[in-house]
ZAFIZA-217880 format. One line per 2 residues: number of its first residue (from 1); their letters; for each residue x, y, z of N, C-alpha, C. Coordinates in steps of 0.1 Angstrom, whole numbers. Example, Ala and Ser with C-alpha at 12.3 -4.5 7.8 and 13.67 -1.06 7.14 Angstrom:
% residues 2
1> as> 132:-57:78:123:-45:78:132:-33:78; 128:-22:71:137:-11:71:129:0:79
This chain:
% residues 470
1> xx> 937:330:-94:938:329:-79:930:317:-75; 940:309:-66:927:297:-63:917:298:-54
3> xx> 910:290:-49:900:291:-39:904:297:-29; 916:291:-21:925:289:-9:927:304:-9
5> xx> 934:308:-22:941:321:-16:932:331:-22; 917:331:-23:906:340:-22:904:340:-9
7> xx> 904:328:-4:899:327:8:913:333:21; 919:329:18:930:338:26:931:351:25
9> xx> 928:356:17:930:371:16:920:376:18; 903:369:12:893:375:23:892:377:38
11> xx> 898:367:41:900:369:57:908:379:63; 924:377:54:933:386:62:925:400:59
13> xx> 918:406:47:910:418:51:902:422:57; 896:412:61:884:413:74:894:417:87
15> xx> 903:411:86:910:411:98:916:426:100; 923:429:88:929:441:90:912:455:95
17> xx> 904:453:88:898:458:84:886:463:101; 887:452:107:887:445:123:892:452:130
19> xx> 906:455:128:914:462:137:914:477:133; 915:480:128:917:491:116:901:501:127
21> xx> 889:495:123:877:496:132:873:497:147; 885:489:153:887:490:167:896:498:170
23> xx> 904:501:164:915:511:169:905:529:165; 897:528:154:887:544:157:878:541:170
25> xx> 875:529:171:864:530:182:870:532:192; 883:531:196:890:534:210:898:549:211
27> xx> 899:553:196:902:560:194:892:575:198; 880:575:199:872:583:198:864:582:213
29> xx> 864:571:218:864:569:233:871:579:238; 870:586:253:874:591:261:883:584:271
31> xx> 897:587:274:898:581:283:897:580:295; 902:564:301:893:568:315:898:569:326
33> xx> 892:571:337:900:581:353:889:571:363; 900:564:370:897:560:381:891:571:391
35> xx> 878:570:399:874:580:408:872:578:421; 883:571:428:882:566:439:870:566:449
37> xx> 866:562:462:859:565:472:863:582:478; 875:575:485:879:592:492:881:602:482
39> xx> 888:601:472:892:610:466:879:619:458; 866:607:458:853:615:457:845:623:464
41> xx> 852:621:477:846:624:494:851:642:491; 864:639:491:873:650:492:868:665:483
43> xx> 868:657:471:863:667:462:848:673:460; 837:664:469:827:669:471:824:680:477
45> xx> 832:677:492:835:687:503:842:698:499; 847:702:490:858:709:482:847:718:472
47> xx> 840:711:468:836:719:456:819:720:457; 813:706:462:795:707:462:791:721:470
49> xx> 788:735:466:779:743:474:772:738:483; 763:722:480:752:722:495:765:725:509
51> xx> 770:717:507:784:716:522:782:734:523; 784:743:517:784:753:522:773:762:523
53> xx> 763:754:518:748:757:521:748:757:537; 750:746:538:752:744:554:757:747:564
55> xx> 767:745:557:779:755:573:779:768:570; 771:777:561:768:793:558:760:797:572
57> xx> 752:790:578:746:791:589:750:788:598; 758:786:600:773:788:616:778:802:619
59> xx> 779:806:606:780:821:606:775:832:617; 761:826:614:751:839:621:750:833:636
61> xx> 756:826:646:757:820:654:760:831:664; 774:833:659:782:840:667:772:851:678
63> xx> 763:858:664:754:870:667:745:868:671; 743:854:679:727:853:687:728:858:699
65> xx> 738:859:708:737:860:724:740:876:721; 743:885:710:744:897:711:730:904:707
67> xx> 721:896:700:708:901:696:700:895:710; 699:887:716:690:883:724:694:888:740
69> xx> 704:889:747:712:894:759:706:909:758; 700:915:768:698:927:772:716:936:764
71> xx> 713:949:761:726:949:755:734:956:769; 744:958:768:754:962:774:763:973:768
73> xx> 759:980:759:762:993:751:761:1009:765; 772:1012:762:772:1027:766:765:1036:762
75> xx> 750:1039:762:743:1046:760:747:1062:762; 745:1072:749:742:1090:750:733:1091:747
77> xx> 726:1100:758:714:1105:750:713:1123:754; 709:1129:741:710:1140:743:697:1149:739
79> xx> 694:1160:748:681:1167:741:684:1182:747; 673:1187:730:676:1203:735:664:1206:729
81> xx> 656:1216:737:644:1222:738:640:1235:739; 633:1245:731:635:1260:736:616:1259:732
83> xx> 614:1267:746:599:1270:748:599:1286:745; 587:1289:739:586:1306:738:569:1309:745
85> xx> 572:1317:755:557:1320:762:551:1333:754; 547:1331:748:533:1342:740:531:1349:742
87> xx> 522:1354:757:519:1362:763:531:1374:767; 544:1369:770:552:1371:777:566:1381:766
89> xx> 560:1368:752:572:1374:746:588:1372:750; 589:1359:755:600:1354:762:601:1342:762
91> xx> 610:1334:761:613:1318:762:624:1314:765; 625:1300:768:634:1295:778:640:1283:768
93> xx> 654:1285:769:659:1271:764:668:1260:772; 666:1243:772:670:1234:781:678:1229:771
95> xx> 691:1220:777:698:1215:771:705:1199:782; 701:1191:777:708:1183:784:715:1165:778
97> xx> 722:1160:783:731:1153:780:731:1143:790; 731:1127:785:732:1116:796:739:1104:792
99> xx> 746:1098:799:751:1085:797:747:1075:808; 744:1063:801:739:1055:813:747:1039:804
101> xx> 747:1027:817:753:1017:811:747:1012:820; 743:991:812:739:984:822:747:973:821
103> xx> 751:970:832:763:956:829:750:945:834; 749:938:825:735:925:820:736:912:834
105> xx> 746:911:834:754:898:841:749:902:859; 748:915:857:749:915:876:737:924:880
107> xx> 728:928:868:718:937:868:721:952:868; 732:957:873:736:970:880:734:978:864
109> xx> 727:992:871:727:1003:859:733:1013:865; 739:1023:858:746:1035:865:744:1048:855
111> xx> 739:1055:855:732:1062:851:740:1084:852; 745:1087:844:750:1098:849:743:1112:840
113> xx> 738:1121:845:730:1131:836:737:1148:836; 740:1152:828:744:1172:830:730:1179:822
115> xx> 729:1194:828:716:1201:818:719:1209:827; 715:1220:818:712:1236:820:701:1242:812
117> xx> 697:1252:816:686:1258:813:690:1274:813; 680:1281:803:685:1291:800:674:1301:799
119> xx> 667:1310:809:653:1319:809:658:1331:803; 654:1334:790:660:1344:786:650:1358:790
121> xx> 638:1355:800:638:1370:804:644:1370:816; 645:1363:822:653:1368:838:670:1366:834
123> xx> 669:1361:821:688:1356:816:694:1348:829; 687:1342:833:692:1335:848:697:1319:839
125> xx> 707:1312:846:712:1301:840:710:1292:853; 706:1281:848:706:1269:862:710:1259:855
127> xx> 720:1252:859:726:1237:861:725:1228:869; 727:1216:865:725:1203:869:732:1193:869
129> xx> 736:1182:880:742:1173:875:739:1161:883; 734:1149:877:730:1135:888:736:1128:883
131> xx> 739:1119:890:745:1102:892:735:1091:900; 734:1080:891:727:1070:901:729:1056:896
133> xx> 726:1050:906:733:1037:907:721:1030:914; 713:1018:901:706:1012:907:707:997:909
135> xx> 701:985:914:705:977:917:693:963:917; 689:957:911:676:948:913:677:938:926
137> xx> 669:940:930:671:925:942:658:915:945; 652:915:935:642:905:936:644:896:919
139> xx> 629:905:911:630:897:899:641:903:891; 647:892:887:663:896:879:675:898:894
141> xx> 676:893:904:679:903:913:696:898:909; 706:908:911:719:907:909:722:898:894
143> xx> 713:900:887:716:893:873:710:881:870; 701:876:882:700:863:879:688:853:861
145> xx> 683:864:861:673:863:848:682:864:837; 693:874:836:701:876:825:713:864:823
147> xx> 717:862:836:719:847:835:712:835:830; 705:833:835:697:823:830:696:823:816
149> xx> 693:833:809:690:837:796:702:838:787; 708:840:793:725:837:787:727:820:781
151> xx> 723:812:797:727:802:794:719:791:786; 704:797:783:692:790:774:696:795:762
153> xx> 706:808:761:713:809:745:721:806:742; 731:802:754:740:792:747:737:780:743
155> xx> 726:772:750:724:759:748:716:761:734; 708:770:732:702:769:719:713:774:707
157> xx> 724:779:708:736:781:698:745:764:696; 746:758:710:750:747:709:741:734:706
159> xx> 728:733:703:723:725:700:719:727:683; 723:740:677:723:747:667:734:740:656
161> xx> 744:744:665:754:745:659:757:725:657; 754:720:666:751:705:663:741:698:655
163> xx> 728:707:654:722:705:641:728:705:626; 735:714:627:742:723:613:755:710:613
165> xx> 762:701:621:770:690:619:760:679:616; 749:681:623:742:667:621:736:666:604
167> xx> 732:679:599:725:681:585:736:679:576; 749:683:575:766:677:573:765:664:572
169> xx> 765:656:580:766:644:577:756:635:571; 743:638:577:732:637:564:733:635:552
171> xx> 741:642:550:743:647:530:754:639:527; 764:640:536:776:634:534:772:616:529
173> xx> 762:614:540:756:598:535:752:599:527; 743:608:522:735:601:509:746:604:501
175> xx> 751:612:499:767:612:487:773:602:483; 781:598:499:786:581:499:771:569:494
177> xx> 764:570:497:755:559:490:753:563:474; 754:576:473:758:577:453:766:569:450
179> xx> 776:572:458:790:564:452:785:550:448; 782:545:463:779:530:462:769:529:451
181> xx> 757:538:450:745:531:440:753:534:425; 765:543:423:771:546:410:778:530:409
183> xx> 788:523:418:794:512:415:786:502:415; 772:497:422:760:490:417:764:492:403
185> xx> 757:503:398:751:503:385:765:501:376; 775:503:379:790:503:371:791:483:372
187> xx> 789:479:382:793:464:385:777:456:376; 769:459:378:757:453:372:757:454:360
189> xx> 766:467:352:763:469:339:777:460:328; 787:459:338:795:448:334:790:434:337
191> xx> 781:433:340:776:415:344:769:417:332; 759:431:328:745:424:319:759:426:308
193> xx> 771:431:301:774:434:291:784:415:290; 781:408:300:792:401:299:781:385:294
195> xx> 769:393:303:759:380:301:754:383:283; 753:397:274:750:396:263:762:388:258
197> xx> 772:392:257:785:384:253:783:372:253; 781:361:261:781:352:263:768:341:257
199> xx> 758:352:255:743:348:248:748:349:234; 757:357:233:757:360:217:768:352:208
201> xx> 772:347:222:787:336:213:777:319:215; 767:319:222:760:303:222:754:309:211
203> xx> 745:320:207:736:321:198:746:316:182; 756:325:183:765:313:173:770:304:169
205> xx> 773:297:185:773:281:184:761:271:179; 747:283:184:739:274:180:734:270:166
207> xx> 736:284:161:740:283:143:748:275:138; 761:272:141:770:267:137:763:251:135
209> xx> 761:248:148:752:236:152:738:229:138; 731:244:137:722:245:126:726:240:115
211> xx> 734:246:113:745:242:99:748:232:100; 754:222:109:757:210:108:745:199:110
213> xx> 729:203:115:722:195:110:718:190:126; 727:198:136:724:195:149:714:203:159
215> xx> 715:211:155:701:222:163:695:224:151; 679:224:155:669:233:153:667:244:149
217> xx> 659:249:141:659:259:139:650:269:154; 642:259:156:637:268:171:647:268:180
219> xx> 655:261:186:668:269:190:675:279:187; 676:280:175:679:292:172:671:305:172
221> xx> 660:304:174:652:315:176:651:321:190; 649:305:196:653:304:215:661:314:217
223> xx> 675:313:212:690:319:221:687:333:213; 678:336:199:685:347:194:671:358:204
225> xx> 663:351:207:648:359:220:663:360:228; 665:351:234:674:349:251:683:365:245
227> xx> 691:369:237:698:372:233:696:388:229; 683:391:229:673:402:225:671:407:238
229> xx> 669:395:245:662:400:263:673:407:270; 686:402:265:696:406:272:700:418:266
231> xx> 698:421:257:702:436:247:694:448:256; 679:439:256:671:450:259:677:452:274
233> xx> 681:442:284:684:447:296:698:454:298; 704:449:289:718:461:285:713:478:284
235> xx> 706:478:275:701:491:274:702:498:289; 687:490:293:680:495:308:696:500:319
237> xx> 705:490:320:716:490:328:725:504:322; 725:504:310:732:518:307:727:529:315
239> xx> 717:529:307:704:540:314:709:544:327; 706:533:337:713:534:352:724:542:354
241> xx> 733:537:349:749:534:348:751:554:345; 747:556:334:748:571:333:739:584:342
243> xx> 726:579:347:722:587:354:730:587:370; 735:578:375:741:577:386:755:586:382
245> xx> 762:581:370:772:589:368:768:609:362; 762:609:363:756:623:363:752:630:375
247> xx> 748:622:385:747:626:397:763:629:402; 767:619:399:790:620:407:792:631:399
249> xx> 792:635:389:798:650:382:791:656:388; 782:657:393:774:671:396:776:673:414
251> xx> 779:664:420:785:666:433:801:669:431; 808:663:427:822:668:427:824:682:417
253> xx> 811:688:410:817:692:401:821:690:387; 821:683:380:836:672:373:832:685:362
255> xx> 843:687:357:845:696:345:854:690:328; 860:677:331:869:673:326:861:665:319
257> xx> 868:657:305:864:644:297:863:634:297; 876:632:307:877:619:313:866:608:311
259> xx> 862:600:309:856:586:310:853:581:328; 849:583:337:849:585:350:844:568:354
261> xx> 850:562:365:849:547:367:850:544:379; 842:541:384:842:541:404:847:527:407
263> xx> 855:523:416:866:515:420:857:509:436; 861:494:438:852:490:452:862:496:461
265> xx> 859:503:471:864:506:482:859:497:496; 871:497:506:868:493:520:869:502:528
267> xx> 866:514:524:866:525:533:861:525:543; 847:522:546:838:524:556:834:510:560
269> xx> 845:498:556:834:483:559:842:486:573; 833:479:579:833:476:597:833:457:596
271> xx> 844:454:604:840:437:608:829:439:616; 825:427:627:812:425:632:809:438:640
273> xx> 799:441:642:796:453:650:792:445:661; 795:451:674:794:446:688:783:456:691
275> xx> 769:452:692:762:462:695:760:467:710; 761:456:719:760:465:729:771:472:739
277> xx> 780:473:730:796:484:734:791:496:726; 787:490:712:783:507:704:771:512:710
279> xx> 762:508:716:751:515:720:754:523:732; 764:515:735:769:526:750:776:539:746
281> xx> 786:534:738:791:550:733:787:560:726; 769:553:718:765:562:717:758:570:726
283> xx> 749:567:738:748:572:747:755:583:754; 767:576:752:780:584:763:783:599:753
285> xx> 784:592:741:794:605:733:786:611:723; 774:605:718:771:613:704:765:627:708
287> xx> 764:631:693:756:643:694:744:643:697; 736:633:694:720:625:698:717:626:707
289> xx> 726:623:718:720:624:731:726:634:737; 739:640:735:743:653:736:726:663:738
291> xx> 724:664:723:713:676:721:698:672:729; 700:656:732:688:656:739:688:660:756
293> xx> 702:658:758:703:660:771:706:683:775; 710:684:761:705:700:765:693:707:764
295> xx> 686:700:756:671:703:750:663:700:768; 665:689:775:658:688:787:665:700:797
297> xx> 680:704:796:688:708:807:680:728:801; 675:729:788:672:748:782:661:745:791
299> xx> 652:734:789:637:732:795:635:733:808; 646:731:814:645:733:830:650:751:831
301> xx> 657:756:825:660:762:831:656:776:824; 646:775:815:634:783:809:623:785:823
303> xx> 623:773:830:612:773:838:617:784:849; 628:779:851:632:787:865:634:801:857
305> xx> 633:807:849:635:817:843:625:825:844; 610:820:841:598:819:845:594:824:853
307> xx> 598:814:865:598:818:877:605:829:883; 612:837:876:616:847:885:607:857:878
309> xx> 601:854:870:591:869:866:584:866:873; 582:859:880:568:857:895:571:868:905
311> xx> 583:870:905:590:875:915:584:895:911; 583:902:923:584:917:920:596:925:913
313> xx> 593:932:907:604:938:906:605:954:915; 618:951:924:622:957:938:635:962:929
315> xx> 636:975:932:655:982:928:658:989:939; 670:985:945:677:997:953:685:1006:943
317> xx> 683:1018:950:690:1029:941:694:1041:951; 707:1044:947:715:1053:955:718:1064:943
319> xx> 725:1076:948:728:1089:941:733:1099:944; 737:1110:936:741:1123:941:735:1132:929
321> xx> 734:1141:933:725:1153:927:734:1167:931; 735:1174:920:741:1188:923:731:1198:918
323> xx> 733:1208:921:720:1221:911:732:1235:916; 730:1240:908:730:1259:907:732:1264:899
325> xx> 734:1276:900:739:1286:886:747:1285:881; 744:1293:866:756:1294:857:761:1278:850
327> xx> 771:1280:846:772:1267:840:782:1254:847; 788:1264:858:801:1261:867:796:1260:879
329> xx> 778:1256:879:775:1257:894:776:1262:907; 775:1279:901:779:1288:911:763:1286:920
331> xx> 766:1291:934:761:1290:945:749:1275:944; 759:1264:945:752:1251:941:746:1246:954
333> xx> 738:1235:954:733:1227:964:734:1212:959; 738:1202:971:744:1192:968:734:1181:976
335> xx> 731:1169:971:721:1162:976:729:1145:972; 725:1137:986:728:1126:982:717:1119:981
337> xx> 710:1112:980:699:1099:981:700:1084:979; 690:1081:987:691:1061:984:676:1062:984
339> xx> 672:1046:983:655:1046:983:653:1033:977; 643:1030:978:638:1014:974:625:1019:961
341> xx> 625:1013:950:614:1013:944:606:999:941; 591:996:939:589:986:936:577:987:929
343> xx> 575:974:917:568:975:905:561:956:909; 550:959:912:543:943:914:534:941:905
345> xx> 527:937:897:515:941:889:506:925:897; 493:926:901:489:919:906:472:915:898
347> xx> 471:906:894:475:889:902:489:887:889; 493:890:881:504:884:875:494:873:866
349> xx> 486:873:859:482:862:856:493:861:840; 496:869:831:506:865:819:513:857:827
351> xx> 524:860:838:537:858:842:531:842:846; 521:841:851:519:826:861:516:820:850
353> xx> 508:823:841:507:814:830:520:807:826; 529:821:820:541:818:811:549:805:822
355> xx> 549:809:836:553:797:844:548:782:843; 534:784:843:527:775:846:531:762:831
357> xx> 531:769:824:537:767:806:546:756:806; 556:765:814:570:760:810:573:750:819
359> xx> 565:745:829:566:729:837:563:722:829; 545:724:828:544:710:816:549:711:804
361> xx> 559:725:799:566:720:786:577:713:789; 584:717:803:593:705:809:593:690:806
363> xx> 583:691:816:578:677:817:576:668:807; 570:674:794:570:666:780:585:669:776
365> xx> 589:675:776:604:677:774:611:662:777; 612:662:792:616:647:795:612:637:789
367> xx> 596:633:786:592:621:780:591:618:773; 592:633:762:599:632:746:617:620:744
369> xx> 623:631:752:636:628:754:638:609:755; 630:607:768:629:591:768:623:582:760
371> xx> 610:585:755:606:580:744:621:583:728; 624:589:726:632:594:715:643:584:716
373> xx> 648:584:734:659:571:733:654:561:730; 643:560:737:641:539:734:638:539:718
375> xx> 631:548:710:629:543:699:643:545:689; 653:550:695:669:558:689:672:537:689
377> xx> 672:532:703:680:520:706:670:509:694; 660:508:692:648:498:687:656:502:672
379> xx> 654:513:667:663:511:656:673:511:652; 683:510:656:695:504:658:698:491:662
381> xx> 694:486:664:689:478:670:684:465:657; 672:475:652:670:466:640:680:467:627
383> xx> 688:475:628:693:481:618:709:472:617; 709:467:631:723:462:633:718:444:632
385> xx> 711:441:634:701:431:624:700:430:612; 696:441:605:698:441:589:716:439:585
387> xx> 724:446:591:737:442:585:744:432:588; 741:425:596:745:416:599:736:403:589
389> xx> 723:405:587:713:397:579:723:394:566; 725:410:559:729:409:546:744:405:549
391> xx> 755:403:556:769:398:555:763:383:555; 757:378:556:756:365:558:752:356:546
393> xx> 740:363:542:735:364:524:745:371:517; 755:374:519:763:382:508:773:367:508
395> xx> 775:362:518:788:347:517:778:338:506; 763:336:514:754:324:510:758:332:491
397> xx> 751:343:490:752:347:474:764:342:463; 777:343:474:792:337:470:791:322:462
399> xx> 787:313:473:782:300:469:778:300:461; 759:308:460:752:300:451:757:303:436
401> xx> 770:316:434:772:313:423:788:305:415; 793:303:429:797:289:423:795:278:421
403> xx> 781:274:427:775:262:421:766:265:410; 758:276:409:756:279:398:765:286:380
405> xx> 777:283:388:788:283:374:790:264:372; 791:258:381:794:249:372:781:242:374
407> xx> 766:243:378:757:236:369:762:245:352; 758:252:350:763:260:336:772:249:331
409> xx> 786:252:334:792:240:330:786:228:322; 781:219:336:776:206:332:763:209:324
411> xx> 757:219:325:746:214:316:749:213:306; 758:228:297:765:229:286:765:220:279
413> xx> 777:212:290:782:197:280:772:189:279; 765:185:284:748:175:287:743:182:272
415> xx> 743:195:274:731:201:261:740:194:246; 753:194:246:765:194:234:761:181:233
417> xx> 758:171:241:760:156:236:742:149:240; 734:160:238:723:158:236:712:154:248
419> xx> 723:154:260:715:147:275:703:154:280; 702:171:278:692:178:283:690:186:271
421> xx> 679:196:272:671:204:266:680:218:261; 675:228:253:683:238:255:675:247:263
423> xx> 664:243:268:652:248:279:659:253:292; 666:239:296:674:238:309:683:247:310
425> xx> 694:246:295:709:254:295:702:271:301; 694:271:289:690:284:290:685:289:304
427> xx> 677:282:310:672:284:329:683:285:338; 693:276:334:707:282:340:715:292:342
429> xx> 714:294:326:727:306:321:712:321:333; 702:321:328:694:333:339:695:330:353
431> xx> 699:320:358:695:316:372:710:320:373; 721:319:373:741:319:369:740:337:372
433> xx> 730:345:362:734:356:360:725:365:370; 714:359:376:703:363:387:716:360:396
435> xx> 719:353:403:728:353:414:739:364:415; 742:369:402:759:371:399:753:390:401
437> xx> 736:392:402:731:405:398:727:402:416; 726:398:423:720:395:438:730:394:445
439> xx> 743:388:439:757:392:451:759:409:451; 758:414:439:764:429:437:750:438:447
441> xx> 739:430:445:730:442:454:730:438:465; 735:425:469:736:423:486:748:432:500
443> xx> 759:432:486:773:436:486:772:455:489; 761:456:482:760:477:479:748:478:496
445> xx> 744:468:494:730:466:504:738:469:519; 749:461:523:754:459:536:761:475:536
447> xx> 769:474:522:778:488:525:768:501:529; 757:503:522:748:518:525:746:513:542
449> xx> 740:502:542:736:500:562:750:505:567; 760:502:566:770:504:572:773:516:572
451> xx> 771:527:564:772:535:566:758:547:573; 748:540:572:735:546:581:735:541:595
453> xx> 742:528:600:752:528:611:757:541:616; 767:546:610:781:555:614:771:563:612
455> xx> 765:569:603:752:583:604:745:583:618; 736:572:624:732:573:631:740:574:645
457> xx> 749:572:649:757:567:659:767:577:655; 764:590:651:772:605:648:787:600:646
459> xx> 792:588:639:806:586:639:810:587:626; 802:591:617:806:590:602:816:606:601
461> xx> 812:615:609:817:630:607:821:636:617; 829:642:621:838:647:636:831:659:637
463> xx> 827:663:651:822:678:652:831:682:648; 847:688:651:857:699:646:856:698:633
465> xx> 848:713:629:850:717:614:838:708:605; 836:699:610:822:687:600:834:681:593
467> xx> 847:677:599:857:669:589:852:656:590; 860:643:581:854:632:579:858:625:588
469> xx> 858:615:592:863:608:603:870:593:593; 873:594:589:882:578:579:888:573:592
């Protein structure tokens, strides 16, 4: 066999032998599953427990105004009693039975009682029966405290229940910025695998070169360091690349084999933000100022709540009363009554305190509230500054790496026909691949602001249900 066709047939084995190698390596690969933006959203909300860590506490909502509200239950109460006198050798037994109800809303109690008594040395039986109906007219008077207290529980169920949306979308952000820091690290890790690539085919040009008497041997040590740097940074970027992807299985769940590969989405990009139209509607509509404007509206009216325990407590009370014998109220006597009662405790110093309290917890109330906005607007403010900063550096980034591809270019050829160093090529090819690693973080950089935008300015998540707002 001649040279030629050693040499041909070494090759074509390498070649088969090539493929043969690549087809197990692809072979034993997993394949892979696009994992969209939304379709990641979806399944978080779907499957992550925190989401129902969260809204588990909506639950017990319902049961605040029934634990806190004076109740409004139909009370029985029943007792029976037998005395025995010692001396006498005789005892008496009482038996009696009551229902009473307070409707909360208007103060009114009504109260209805039966009993008999039973002397078993005279065997005489006496019965009983009252009704009464009382009425507050000062502190609390016609319901007014239980009102009040009604309405400080609902605002604390509704500023509650808007926490528990606001802690929702919280999480929902940082999720969405996985995504994004998952597609960083997925987009960075195809630059550094593309920049080894590319170090590793000059590193063979440069040998080639060697061979022919045209490079250096320190060139070749040059590209094969340049070439090592990039391995070792390949590494590092894996590294990344799978811890981010370990976080995305463990929010959606993922149970499957799939090869998982996050895709650029424009879900959430916004064109220019007009900030002072969005600062208005945040004002007008969010939940932020929502809860701030109920947090002042509980604070006022805790006070006045206060204030009615300043007040005496005065009850009109009306009734009817029956008594006689037997059980059927034989030879009975019948009584009607009204009457005023009153309970003052003087000087009141708890109650004036607890008043005195709840002004200046008012009053800071308010200044909280104002201070809270201006510093809500300041950052926002700066924040709508930063995204705008980074869309601008994300175009400039655009540029500098098209002029930084074709210096690359021209140096290349400069280096091939001997005009520059391979010092230079080499300062290039890192400066080509620094840009090309500075568009992708400027690019992830605008999208997270953009979405701590919509976080702050409560538009990333709908109150009904904590659904998404796309």
């Amino acid at each position: 066999m001649s040279k030629v066709s050693k040499a041909i047939f070494v090759l074509t084995l390498f070649f088969y032998m090539g493929c043969f190698s690549c087809r197990n390596l692809y072979a034993q690969e997993d394949p892979s599953e696009i994992l969209k933006l939304d379709t990641y959203i979806k399944q978080a909300c779907k499957k992550d427990t925190v989401f129902q860590e969260i809204l588990i506490d909506e639950l017990a909502l319902k049961y605040k105004k029934a634990i806190t509200l004076p109740a409004s239950d139909l009370v029985l109460f029943v007792t029976n009693q037998y005395s025995f006198l010692v001396d006498y050798d005789e005892g008496d037994s009482e038996n009696s039975v009551s229902l009473s109800k307070l409707f909360p809303f208007t103060g009114t109690e009504i109260e209805a009682e039966y009993s008999n008594a039973l002397s078993t040395g005279t065997h005489r039986i006496s019965s009983a029966f009252t009704a009464e109906i009382s009425q507050p007219i000062a502190e609390d008077a016609f319901g007014r405290n239980t009102r009040l207290l009604d309405k400080i529980t609902g605002i604390e169920i509704d500023v509650a229940r808007h926490q528990i949306v606001e802690a929702y979308e919280d999480y929902m952000a940082a999720l969405i910025q996985l995504y994004y820091d998952w597609y960083s690290a997925y987009e960075n890790l195809k630059t550094g695998r593309n920049s080894y690539n590319e170090n590793k085919k000059l590193l063979d040009n440069i040998k080639e070169r060697k061979k022919s008497k045209i490079a250096l041997p320190i060139d070749v040590n040059k590209i094969n360091l340049q070439v090592q740097s990039k391995m070792e940074n390949l590494i590092s970027l894996q590294e990344e690349y799978n811890e981010y992807l370990n976080l995305v299985k463990q929010a959606i769940r993922y149970e499957g084999s799939n090869r998982l590969i996050p895709q650029d989405s424009t879900l959430y990009e916004r064109g220019a933000i007009d900030f002072d139209q969005g600062y208005r509607m945040f004002e007008e509509m969010s939940r932020t100022s929502l809860i701030l404007k109920l947090l002042d509206d509980k604070s006022g009216l805790e006070a006045d709540r206060y204030a009615d325990e300043l007040l005496p407590s005065i009850d009109l009370f009306a009734g009817y009363s029956l008594e006689g014998t037997r059980y059927d109220f034989k030879s009975n006597e019948q009584l009607f009554y009204a009457g005023l009662s009153l309970d003052w405790p003087f000087p009141g110093q708890v109650e004036t305190g607890n008043y005195r309290i709840s002004k200046i917890t008012s009053r800071k109330r308010k200044l909280t509230s104002g201070n809270t906005r201006i510093q809500l607007r300041t950052d926002l403010k700066n924040l709508y500054i930063q995204i705008e900063r980074e869309r601008e550096l994300v175009e400039i980034a655009k540029e500098k790496i098209k002029l930084a591809q074709a210096i690359v270019e021209d140096e290349t050829e400069n280096y091939s026909l001997g005009r520059s160093t391979l010092n230079d090529l080499i300062d290039e090819i890192n400066k080509l691949e620094d840009n090309k690693f500075s568009k992708i973080s400027r690019r992830i950089r605008m999208k997270k602001l953009t979405i701590e935008w919509l976080r702050m300015t409560d538009t990333l998540v709908s109150e009904k249900g904590a659904e998404l707002t796309y």
